[in-house]
C-alpha positions as CSV (number, residue, x, y, z in Angstrom):
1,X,96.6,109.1,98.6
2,X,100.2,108.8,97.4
3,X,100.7,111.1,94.1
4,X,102.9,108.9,91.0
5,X,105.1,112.0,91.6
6,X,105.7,111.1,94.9
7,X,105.6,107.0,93.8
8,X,108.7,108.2,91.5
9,X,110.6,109.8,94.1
10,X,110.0,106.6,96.5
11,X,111.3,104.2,93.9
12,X,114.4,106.9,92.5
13,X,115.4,106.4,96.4
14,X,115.0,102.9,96.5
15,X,117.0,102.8,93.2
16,X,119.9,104.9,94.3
17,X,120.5,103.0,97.4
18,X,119.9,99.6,95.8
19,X,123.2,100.9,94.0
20,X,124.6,98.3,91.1
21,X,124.8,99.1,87.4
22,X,121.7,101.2,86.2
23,X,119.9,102.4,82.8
24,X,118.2,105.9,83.3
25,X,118.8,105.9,87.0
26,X,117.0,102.6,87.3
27,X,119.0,99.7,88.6
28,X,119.2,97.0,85.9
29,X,118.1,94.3,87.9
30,X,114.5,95.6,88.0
31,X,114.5,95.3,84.2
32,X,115.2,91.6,84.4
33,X,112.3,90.8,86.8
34,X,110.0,93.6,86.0
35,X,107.3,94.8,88.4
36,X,104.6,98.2,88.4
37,X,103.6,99.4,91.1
38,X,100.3,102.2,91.3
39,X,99.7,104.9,93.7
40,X,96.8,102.7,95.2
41,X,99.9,100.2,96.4
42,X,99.0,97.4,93.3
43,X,102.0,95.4,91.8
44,X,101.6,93.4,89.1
45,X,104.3,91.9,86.0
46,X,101.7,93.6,83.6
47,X,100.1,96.9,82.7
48,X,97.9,98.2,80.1
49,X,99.8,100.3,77.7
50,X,97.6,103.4,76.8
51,X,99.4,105.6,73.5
52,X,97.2,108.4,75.3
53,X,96.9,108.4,78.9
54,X,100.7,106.7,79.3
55,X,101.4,103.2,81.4
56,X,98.4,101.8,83.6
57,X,97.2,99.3,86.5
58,X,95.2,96.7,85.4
59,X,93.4,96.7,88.9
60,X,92.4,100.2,89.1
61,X,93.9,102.0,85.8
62,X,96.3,104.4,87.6
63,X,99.5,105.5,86.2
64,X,102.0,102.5,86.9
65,X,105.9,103.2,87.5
66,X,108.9,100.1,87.8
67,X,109.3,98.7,90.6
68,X,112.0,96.6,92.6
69,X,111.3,92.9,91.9
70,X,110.1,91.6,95.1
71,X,107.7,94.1,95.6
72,X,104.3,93.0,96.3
73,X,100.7,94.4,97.0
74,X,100.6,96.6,99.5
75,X,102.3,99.6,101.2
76,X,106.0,99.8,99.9
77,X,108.6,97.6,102.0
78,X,112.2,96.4,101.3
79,X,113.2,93.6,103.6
80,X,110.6,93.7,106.9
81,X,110.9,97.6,106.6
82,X,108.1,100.1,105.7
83,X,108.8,102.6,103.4
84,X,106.9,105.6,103.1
């Protein structure tokens, strides 16, 4: 099972070489479109917002971090390529 520590540094990579403007080291464009992603591979446009236990998936209520826009269910891919 994928830790949101390592989810973080998966999506900080993606981020940096994405390249483009960015706010906190996030490219910009994933704030215009955004996406949360789990560690049990859910993405979703929504998340439950917890003053207590932080930002969490709907499907399984694990911590959530943004995601690039066209990421979808599953293991993490940009393009055709896996990325883990």
């Amino acid at each position: 099972m994928t830790t949101i520590e390592d989810l973080a540094a998966t999506l900080s990579l993606i981020g940096k070489l994405e390249g483009g403007p960015t706010f906190m080291g996030i490219p910009d464009r994933w704030f215009d479109d955004a996406h949360w992603r789990c560690v049990n591979d859910h993405v979703s446009v929504r998340f439950l917002k917890s003053t207590e236990l932080g930002d969490l998936c709907l499907a399984c209520q694990e911590a959530v971090k943004l995601t690039f826009p066209e990421d979808v269910d599953g293991p993490i891919r940009r393009g055709r390529r896996l990325i883990r």
